[in-house]
N, C-alpha and C positions, 0 to 999 in steps of 0.2 A: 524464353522471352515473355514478360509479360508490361502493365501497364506504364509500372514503374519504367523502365526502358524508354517506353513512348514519350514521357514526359520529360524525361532526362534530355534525351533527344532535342525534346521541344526548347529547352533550356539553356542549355548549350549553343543552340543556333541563335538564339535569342540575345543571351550575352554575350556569346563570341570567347568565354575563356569558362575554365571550368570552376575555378573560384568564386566566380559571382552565381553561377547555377548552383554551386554548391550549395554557395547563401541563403539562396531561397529556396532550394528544395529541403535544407538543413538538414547536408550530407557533406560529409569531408573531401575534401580531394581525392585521395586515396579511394573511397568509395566508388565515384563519380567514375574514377578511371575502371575498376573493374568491373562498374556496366556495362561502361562502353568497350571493352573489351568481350564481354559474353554476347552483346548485341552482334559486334563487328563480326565475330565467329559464327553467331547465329545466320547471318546475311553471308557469310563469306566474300567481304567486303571491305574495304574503306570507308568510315562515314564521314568524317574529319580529318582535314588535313593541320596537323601543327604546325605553325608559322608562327616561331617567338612567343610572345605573350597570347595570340591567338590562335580563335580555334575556325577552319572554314571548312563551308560542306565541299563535298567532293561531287561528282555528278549525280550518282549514286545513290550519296547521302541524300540530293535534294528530292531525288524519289522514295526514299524513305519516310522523309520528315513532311511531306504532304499526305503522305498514306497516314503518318501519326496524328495528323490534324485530323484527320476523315472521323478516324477509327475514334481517337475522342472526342470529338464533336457528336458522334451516333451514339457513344456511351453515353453522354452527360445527356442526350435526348432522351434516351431510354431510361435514364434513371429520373427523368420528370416523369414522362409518363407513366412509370410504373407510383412515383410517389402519389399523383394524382388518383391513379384505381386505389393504394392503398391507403392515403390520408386525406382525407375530406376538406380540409382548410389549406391546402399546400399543393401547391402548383405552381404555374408558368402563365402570365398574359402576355404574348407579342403583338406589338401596337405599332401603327402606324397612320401615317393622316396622308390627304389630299394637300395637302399644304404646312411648309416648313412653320409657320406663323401660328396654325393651330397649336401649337403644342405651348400656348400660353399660362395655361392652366395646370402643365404638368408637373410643375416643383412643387408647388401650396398643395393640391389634387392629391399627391402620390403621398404624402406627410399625411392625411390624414387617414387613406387608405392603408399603408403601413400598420395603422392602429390595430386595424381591424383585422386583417389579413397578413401579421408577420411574415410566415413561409411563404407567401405567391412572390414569386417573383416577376418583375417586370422591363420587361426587354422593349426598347425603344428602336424600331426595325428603321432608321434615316434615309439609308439605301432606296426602301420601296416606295419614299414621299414621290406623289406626283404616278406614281403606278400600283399605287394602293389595294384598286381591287383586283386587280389580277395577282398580284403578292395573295390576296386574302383567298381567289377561287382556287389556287394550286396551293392551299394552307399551307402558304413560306407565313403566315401571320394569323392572329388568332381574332383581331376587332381592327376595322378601319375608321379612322375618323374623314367621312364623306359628306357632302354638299347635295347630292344628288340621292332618292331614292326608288329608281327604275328597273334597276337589275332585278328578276324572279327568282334569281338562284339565292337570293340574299335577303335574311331578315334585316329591318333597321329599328333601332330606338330612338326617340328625337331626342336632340339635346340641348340646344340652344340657335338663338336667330341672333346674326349680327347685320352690321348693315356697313354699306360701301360710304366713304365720307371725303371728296375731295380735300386736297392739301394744299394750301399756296403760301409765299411769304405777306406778309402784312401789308406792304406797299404794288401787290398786286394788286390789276382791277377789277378782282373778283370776291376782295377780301369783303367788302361790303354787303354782297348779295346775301337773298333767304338761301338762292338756290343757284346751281347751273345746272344746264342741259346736256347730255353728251354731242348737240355739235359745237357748242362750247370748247369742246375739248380741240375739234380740228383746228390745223395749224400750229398747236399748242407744241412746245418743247414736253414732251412725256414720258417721265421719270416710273422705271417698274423694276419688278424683279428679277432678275438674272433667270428666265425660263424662258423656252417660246410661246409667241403670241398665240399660238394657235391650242396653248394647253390655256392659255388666262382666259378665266369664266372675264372677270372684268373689263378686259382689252378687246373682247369681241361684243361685250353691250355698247362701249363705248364708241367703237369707230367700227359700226356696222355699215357706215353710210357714208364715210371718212374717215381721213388719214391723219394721222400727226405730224408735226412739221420734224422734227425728229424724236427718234426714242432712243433715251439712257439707260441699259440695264444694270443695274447693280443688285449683290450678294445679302446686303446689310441693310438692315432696316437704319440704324443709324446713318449709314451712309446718304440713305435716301433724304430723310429728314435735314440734315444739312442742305445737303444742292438744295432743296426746297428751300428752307429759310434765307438761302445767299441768292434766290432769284434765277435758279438754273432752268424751271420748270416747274410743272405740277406735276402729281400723284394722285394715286386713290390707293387708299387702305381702310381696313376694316376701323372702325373708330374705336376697337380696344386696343389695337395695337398701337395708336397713335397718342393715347392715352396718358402715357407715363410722360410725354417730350414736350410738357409747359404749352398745351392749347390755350390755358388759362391765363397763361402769363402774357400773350399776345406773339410771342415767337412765329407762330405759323397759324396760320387761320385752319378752319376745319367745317364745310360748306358741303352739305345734304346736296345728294346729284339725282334732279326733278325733284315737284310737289312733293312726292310721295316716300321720296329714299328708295335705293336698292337696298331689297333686303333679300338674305338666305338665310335659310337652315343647314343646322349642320345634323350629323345622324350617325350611329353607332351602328357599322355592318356588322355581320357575323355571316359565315354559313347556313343555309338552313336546313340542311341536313347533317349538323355537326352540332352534337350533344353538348351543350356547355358546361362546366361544373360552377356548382352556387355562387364561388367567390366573380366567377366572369360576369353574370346575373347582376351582384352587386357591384361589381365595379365600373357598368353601365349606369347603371340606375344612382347611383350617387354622384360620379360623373357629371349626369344632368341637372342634379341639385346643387354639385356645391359652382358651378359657371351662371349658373341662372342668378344666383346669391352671392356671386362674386363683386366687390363694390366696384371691378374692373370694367368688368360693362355696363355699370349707371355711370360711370361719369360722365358719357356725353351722350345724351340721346336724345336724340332728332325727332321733331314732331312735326 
């Protein structure tokens, strides 16, 4: 038994007949079947049950074909890290942010990094959003994008500062104001993101002292920006994100929260006892150049 096996395996379960595995692993039928015949003898087992035109795991099988997932998953690990000690521009960044909305920057970002760094590859870890650095202190991840930088176990690079920007529809009676307050917000119908209050940096500035009269959670920033403009409530988002959805046009207003704006930063964790190679270096550091210079975030900035 060897790799090949594994993947067949993987394949089969996948498509469910051996023709379409075949397809993509571009091997015959005929082939297909006397793997899985050396395997089944290997295991002294059944892995597939044949039912007509399908193929289904047997109990068996399904302990085999997660053992096969294990087993390449650890290979394709190991064949990073070893490209890493043996190729100096070729590697693996796994990334992950504090929030689903930071990763506004990653399409344009990753195109030019691409240039520079062909071989690195870059894995975009979804799963860890919202539990970031703990993903980052048991290295499930290689760079966090965080808000916060207090953790000792972790270096940070700055990267950029955005700022919190309420949201109302036009014929609200906030549309006119320089500014609101967060007890402004009490009472308010308040429109956020599908997470709990108790993880939103901005749900706890805002109703430290009060309540909202009710809260709507939704998935989609899109979503959100509708019910706002149809008068369902207000929001706060970052005023890049809001950016692209016609502020200009007058669709929805977009109103500094206090004199002064909430502002943060955002910051590139890492390890700090975990050796980076160059390309991770640079794709920090430019990172913070091309979002500072991105014309995403001058479009609306609050003074």
């Amino acid at each position: 038994m060897d790799i090949r096996h594994l993947k067949m395996i993987q394949e089969v379960a996948r498509h469910g007949n051996l023709t379409k595995a075949g397809e993509h692993l571009f091997l015959s039928q005929s082939a297909l079947s006397h793997q899985l015949k050396d395997i089944e003898a290997f295991f002294n087992t059944q892995i597939f049950i044949r039912q007509k035109k399908q193929m289904l795991l047997t109990n068996t099988g399904r302990i085999i074909l997660e053992a096969s997932e294990n087993i390449i998953a650890e290979i394709e690990s190991t064949r990073n890290k070893i490209k890493f000690l043996t190729e100096k521009n070729a590697g693996e960044i796994r990334i992950s942010t504090e929030c689903f909305t930071s990763y506004h920057w990653l399409s344009s970002f990753l195109c030019e990094f691409k240039k520079l760094y062909p071989k690195v590859e870059i894995n975009v870890d979804a799963d860890a959003t919202y539990n970031s650095i703990n993903a980052l202190l048991e290295n499930k991840i290689d760079i966090s994008i965080v808000e916060y930088n207090t953790n000792t176990k972790l270096n940070y690079t700055q990267l950029f500062r955005d700022e919190f920007v309420a949201i109302v529809s036009p014929d609200h009676p906030w549309a006119d104001l320089k500014w609101v307050n967060p007890e402004n917000f009490y009472g308010e119908n308040y429109i956020m993101y599908n997470i709990p209050v108790e993880i939103s940096t901005i749900y706890k500035i805002l109703f430290k002292g009060g309540s909202p009269r009710k809260v709507t959670k939704i998935a989609l920033t899109e979503a959100i920006i509708q019910m706002v403009k149809a008068g369902m409530g207000v929001s706060v988002l970052p005023h890049w994100v809001i950016s692209p959805y016609a502020v200009e046009s007058g669709d929805i207003k977009a109103i500094p929260i206090t004199r002064r704006g909430i502002k943060r930063t955002w910051y590139a964790a890492t390890l700090k006892n975990k050796e980076l190679p160059p390309y991770m270096t640079v794709f920090m550091r430019n990172l913070a150049k091309h979002v500072k210079q991105s014309d995403e975030l001058a479009l609306l900035e609050f003074s």
